[in-house]
C-alpha positions in Angstrom: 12.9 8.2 0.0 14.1 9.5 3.7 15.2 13.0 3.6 18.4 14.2 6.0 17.4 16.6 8.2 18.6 18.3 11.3 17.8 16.0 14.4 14.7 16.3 16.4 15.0 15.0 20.0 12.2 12.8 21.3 12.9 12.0 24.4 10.9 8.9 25.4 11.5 7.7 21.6 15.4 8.7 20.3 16.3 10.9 17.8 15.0 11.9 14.5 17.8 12.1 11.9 15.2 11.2 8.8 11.8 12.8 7.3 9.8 10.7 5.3 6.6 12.5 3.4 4.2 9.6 1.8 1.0 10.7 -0.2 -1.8 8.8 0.4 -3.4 9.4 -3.0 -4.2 12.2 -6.0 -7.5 13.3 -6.3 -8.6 14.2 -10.0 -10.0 17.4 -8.4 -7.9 18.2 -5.6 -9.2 20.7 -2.6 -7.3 19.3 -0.3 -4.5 16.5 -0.8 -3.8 14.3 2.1 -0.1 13.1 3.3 1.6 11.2 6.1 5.0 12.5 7.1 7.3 10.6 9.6 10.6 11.7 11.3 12.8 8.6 11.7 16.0 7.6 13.6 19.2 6.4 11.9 17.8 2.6 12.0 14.4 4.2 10.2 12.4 3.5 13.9 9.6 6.5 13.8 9.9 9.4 16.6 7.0 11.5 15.5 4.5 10.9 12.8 1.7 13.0 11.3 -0.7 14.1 8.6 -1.0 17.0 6.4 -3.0 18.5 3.9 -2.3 20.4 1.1 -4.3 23.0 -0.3 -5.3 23.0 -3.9 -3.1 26.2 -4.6 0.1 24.7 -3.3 -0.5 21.5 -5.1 -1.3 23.6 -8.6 2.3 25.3 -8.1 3.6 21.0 -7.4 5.3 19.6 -10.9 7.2 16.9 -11.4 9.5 18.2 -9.0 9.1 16.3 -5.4 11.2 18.4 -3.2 8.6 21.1 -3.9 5.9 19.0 -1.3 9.0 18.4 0.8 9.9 21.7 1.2 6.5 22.3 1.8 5.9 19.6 4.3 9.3 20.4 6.2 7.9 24.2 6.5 4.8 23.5 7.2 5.9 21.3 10.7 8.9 23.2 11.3 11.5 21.2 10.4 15.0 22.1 8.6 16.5 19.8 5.9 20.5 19.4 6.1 22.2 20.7 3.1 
């Protein structure tokens, strides 16, 4: 699910209009839970893509509730979601 947000110029790449945050698994024990987030054009092409990991705090506050880890994500790289 790509989430609007306020667009990020990349100049040798286009414009980010889209963030994407994927998990890339759930540990049973989690110290440290690994993401990939992507900011994406209009046409989903990817302008800037990274990882991030959350800390076992933040993901104990986490319930069934995704736009909690977006929020977090978005923060976290210093992005701003349109509302």
């Amino acid at each position: 699910m790509n989430i609007e947000i306020q667009p990020v110029i990349v100049p040798t790449k286009g414009t980010g209009t889209q963030f994407n945050l994927d998990s890339l698994k759930f540990p049973m024990f989690p110290t440290s839970v690994p993401f990939l987030w992507q900011v994406l054009t209009d046409e989903g092409i990817p302008v800037l893509e990274g990882n991030l990991y959350m800390d076992e705090e933040t993901y104990n506050g986490w319930s069934n509730d995704d736009n909690y880890a977006i929020d977090w994500a978005l923060n976290e790289i210093g992005l701003q979601r349109v509302v």
